[in-house]
N, CA, C and O atoms as a Tinker XYZ file with bonds, in Angstrom:
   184  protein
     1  N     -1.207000    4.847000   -8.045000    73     2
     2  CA    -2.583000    4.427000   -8.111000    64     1     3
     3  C     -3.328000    5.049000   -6.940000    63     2     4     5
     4  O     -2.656000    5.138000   -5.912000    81     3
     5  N     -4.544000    5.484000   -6.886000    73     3     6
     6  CA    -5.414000    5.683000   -5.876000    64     5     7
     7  C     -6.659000    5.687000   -6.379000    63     6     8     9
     8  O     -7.051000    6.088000   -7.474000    81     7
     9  N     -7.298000    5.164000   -5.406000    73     7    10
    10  CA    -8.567000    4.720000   -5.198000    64     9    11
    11  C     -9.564000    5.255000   -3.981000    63    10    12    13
    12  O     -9.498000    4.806000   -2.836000    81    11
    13  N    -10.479000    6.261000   -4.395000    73    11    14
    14  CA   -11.311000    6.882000   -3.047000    64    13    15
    15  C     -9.913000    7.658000   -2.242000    63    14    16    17
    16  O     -9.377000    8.616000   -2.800000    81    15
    17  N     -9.577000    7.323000   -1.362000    73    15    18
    18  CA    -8.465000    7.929000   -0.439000    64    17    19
    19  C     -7.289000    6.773000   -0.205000    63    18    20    21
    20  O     -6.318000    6.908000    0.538000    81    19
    21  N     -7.603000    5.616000   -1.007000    73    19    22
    22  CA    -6.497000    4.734000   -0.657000    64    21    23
    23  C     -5.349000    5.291000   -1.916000    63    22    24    25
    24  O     -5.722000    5.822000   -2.962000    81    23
    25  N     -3.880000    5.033000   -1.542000    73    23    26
    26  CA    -3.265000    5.543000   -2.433000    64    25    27
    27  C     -2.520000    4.050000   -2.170000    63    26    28    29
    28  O     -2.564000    3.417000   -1.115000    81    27
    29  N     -1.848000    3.672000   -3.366000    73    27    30
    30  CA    -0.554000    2.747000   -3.297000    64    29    31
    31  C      0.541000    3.137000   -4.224000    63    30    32    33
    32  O      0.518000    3.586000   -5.370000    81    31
    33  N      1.433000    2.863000   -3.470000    73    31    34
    34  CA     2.908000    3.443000   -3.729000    64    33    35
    35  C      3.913000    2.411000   -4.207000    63    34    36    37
    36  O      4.313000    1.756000   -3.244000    81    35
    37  N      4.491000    2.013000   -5.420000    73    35    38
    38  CA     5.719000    0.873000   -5.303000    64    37    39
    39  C      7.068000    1.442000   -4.892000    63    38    40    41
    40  O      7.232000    2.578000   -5.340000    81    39
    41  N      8.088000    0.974000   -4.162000    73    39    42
    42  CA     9.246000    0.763000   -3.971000    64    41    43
    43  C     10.042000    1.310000   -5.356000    63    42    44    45
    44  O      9.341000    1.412000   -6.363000    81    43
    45  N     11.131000    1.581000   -5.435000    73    43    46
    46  CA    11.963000    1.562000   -6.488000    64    45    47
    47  C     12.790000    0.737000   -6.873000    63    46    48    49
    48  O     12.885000    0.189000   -7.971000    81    47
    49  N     13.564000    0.613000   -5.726000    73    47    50
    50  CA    14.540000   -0.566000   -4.613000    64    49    51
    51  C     14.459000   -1.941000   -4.515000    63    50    52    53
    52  O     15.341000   -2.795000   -4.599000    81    51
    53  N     13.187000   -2.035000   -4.310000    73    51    54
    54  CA    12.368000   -3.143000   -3.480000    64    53    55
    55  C     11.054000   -3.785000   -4.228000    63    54    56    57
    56  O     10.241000   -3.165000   -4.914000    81    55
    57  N     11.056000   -5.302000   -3.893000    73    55    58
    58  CA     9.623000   -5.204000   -4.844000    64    57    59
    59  C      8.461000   -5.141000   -3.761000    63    58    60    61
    60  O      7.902000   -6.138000   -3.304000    81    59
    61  N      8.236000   -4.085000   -3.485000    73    59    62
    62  CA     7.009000   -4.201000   -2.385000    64    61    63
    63  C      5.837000   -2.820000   -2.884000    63    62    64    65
    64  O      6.188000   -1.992000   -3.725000    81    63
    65  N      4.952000   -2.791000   -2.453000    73    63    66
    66  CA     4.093000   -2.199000   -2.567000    64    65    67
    67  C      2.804000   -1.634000   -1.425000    63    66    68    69
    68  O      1.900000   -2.385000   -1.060000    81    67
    69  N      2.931000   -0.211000   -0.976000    73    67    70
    70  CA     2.197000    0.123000    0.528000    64    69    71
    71  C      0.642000    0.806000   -0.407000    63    70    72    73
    72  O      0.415000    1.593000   -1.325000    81    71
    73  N     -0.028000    0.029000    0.410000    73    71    74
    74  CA    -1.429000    0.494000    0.602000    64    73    75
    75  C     -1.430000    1.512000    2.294000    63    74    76    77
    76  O     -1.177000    1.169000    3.448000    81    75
    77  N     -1.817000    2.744000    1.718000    73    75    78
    78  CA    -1.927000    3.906000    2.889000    64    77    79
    79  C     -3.012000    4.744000    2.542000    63    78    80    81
    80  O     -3.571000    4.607000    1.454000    81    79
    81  N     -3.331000    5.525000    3.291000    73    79    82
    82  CA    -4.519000    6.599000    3.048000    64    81    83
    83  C     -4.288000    7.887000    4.141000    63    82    84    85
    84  O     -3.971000    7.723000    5.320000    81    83
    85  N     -4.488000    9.027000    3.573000    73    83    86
    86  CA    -3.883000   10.465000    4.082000    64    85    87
    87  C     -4.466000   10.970000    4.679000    63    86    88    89
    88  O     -5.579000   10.913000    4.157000    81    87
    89  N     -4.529000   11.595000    5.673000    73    87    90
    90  CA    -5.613000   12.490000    6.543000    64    89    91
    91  C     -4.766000   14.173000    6.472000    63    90    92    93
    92  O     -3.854000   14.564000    7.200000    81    91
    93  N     -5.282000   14.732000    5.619000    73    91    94
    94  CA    -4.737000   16.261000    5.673000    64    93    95
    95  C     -4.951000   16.935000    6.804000    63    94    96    97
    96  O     -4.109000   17.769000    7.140000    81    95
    97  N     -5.791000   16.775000    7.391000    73    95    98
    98  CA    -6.222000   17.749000    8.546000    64    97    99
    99  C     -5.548000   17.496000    9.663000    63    98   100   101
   100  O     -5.163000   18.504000   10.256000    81    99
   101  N     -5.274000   16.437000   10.154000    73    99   102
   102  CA    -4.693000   15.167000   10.897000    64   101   103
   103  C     -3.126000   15.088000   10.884000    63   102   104   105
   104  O     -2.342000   14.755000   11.772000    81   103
   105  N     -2.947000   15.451000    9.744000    73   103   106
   106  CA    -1.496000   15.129000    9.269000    64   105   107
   107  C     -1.084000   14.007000    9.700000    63   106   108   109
   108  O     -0.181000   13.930000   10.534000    81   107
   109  N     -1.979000   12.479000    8.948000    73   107   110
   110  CA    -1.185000   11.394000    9.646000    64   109   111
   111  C     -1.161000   10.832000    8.273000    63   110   112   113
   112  O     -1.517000   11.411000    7.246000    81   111
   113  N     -0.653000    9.522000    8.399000    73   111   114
   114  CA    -0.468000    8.560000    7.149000    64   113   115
   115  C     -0.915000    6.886000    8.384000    63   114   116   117
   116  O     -0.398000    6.546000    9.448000    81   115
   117  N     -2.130000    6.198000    7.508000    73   115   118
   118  CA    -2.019000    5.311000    7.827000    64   117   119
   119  C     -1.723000    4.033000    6.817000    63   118   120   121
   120  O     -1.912000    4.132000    5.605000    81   119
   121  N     -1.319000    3.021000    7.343000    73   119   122
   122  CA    -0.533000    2.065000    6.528000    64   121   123
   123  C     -1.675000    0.736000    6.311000    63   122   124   125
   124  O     -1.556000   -0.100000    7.207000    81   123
   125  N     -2.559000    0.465000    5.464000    73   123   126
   126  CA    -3.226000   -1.223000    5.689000    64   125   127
   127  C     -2.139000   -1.963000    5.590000    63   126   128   129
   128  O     -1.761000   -2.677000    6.518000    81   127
   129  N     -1.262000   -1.834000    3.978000    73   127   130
   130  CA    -0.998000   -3.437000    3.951000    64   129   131
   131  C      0.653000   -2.911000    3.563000    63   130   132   133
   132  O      1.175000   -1.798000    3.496000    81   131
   133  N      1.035000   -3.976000    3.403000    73   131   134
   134  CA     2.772000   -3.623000    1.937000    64   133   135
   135  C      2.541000   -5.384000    1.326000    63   134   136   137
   136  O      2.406000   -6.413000    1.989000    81   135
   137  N      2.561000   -5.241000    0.241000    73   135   138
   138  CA     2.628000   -6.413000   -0.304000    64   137   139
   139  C      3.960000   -6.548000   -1.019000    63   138   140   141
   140  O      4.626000   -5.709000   -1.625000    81   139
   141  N      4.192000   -8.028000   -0.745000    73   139   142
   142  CA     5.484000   -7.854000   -1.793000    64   141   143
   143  C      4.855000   -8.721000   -3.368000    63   142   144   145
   144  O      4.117000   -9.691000   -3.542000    81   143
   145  N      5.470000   -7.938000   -4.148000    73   143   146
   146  CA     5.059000   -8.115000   -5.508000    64   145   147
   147  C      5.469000   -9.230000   -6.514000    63   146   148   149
   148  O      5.240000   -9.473000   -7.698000    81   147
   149  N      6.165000   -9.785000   -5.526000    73   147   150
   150  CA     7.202000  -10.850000   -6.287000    64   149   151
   151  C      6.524000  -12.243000   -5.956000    63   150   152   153
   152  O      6.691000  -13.360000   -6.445000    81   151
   153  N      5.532000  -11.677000   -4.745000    73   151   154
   154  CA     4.682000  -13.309000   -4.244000    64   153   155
   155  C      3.011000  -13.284000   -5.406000    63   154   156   157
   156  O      2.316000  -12.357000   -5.822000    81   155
   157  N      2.954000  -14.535000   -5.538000    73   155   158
   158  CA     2.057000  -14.966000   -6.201000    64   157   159
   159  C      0.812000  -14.632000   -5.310000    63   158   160   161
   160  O      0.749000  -15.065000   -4.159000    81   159
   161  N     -0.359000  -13.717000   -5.954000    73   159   162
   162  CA    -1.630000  -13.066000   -4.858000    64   161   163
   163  C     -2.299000  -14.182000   -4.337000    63   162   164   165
   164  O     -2.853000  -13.978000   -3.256000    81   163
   165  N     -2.430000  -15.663000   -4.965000    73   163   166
   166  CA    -3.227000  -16.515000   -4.826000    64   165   167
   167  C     -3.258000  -16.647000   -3.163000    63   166   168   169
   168  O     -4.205000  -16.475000   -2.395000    81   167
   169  N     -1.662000  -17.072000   -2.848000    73   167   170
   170  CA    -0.801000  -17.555000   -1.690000    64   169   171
   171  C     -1.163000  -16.564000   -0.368000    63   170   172   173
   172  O     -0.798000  -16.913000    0.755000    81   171
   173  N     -1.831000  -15.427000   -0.560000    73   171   174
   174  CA    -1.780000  -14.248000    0.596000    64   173   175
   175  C     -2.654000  -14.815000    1.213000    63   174   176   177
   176  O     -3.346000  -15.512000    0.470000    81   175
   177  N     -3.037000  -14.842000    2.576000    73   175   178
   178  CA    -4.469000  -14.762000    3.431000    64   177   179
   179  C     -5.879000  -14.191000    3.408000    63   178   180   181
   180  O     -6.039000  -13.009000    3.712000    81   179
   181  N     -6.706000  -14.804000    3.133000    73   179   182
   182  CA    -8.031000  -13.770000    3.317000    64   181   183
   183  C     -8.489000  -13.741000    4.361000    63   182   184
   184  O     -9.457000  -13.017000    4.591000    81   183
């Protein structure tokens, strides 16, 4: 999935899921979140 420059990635392994976004020029990767997928979204923090 990606969105604007956010990309999210699932696990194969694992039930988790990383929200990151790429800087080509930069060559970095930054990380917002990893959610795990197995928790109910209600339960997360806003």
């Amino acid at each position: 999935m990606k969105y604007r420059n956010l990309h999210a990635k699932p696990f194969k392994s694992f039930p988790y899921l990383v929200l990151f976004e790429t800087n080509e020029e930069e060559k970095t990767v930054f990380i917002y979140a990893i959610f795990n997928t197995h928790r109910n979204p209600t339960k997360y923090p806003k």
